[in-house]
BALO-791427 format. One record per residue: x, y, z of N, C-alpha, C in turn. Coordinates in nm, 4 decimals. Layout:
BALO-791427
- X | Y | Z | X | Y | Z | X | Y | Z;
...
end
This chain:
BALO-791427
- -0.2828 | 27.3906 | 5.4668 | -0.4189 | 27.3460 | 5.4447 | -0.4224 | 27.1943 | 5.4561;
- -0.5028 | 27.1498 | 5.4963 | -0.5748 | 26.9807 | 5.5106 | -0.6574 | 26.9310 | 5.4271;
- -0.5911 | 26.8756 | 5.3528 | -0.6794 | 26.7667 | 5.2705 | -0.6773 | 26.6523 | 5.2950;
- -0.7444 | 26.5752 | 5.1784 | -0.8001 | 26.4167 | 5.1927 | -0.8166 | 26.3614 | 5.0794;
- -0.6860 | 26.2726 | 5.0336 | -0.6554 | 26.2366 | 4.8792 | -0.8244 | 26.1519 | 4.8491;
- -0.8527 | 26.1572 | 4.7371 | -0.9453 | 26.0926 | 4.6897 | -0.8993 | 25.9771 | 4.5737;
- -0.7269 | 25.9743 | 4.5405 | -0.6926 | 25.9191 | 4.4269 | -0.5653 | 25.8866 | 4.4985;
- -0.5238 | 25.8331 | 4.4350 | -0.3929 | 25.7782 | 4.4544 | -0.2683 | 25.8728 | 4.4223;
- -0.1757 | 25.9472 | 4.5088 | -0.1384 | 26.0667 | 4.4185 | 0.0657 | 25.9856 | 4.5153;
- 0.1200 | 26.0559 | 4.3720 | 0.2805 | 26.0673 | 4.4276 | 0.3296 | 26.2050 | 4.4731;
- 0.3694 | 26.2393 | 4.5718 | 0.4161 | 26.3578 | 4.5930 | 0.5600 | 26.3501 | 4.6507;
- 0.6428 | 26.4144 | 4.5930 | 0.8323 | 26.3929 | 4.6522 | 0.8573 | 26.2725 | 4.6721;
- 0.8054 | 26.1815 | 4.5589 | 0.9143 | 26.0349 | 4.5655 | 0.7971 | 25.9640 | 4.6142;
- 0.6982 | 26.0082 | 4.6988 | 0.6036 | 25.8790 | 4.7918 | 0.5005 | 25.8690 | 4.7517;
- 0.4339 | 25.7576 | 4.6831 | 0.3037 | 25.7197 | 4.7188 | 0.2589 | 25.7035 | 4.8028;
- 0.1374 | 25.7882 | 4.7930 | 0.0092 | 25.8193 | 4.8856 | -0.1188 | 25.7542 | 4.8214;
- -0.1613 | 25.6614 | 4.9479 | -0.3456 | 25.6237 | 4.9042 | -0.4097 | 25.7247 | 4.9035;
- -0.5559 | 25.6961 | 4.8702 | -0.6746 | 25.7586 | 4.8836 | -0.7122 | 25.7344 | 5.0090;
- -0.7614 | 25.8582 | 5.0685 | -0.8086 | 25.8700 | 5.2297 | -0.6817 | 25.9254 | 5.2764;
- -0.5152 | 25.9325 | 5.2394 | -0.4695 | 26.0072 | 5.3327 | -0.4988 | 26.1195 | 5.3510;
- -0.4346 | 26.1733 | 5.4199 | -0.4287 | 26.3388 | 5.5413 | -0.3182 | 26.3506 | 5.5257;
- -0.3027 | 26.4858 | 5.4296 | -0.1796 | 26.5977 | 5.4435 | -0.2115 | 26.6920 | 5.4842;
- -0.1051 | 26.7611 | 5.5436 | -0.1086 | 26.9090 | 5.5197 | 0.0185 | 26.9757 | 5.4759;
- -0.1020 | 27.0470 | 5.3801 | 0.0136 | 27.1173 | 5.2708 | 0.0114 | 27.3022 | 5.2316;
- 0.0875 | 27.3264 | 5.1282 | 0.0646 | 27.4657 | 5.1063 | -0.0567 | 27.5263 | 5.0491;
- -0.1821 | 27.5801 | 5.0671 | -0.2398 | 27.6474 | 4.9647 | -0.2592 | 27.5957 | 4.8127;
- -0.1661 | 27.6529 | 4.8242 | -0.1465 | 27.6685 | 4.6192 | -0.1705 | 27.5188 | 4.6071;
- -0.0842 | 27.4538 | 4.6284 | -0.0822 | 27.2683 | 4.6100 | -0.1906 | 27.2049 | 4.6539;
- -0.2571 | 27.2848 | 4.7352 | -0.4285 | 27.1828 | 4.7555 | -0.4869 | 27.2203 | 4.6816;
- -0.4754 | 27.3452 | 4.6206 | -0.6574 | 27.3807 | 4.5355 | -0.6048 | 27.3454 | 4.4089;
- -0.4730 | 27.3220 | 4.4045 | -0.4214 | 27.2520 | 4.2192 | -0.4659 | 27.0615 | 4.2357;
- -0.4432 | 27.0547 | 4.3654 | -0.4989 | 26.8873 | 4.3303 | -0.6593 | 26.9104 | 4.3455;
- -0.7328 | 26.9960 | 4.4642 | -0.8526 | 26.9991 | 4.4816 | -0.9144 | 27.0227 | 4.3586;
- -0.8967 | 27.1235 | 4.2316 | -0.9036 | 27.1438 | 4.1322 | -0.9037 | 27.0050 | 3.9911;
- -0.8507 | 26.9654 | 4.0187 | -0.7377 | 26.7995 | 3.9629 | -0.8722 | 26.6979 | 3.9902;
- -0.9528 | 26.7116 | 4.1103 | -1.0310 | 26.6237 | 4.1466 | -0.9835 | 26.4816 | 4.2205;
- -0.8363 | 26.5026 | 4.2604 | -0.7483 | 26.4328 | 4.3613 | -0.7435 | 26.4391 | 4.4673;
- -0.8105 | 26.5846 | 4.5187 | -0.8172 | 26.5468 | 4.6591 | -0.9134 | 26.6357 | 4.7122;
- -0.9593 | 26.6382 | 4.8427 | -1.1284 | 26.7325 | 4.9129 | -1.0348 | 26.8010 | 5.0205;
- -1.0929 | 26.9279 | 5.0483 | -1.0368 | 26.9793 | 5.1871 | -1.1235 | 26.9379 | 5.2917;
- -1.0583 | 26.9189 | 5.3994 | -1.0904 | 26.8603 | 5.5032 | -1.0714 | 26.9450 | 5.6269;
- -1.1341 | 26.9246 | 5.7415 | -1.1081 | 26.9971 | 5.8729 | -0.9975 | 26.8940 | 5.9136;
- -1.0029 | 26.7924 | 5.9878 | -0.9254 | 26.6848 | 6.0661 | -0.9210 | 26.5645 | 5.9959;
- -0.8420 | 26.4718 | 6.0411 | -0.8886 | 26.3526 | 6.0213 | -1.0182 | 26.2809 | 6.1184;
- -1.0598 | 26.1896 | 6.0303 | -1.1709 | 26.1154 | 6.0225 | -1.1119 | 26.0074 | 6.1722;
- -1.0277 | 25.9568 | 6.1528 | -0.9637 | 25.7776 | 6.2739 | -0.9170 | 25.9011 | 6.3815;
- -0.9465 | 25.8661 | 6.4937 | -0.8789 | 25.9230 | 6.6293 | -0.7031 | 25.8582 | 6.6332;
- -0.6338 | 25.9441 | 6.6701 | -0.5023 | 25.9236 | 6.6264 | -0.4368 | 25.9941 | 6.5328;
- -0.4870 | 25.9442 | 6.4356 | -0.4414 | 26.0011 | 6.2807 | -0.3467 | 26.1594 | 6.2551;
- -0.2723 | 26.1811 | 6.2630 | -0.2276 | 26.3043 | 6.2530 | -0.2091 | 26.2806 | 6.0783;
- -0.1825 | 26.4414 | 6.0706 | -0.2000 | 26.4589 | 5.8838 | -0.0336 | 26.4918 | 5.8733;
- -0.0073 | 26.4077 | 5.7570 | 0.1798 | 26.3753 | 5.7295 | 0.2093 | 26.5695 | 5.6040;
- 0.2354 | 26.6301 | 5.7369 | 0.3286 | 26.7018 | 5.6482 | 0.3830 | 26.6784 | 5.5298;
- 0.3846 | 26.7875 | 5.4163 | 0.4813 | 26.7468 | 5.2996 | 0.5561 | 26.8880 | 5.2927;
- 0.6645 | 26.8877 | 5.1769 | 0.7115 | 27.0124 | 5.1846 | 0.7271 | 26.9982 | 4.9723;
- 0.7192 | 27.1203 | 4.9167 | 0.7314 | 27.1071 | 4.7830 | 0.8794 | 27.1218 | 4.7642;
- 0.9028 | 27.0910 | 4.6501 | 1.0327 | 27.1236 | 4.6067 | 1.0760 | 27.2730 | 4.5999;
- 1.2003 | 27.2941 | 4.7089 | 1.2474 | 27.4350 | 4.6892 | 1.1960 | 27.5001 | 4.7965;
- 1.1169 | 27.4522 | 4.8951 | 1.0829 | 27.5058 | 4.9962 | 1.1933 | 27.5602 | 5.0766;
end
């Protein structure tokens, strides 16, 4: 799934601004979407922009 941090969030060691583009698992977007950390999104917004993969712990 594709989201679009709205907060400043750490995920596996990295800070992430507000406005990035991940894509991530399900479960982990609607727990931050939920959180009010981040919006689902279709694409990114900037031409270019690809959305930075993450992987959770234990994947």
């Amino acid at each position: 799934m594709l989201i679009e941090l709205l907060k400043p969030h750490t995920h596996a060691g990295v800070l992430h601004a507000p406005g990035t583009h991940l894509g991530i698992d399900e479960a982990t977007a609607r727990w931050l979407i939920e959180r009010g950390v981040a919006k689902p999104t279709e694409a990114p917004d900037e031409p270019g922009v690809k959305p930075q993969p993450t992987a959770r712990k234990g994947d």
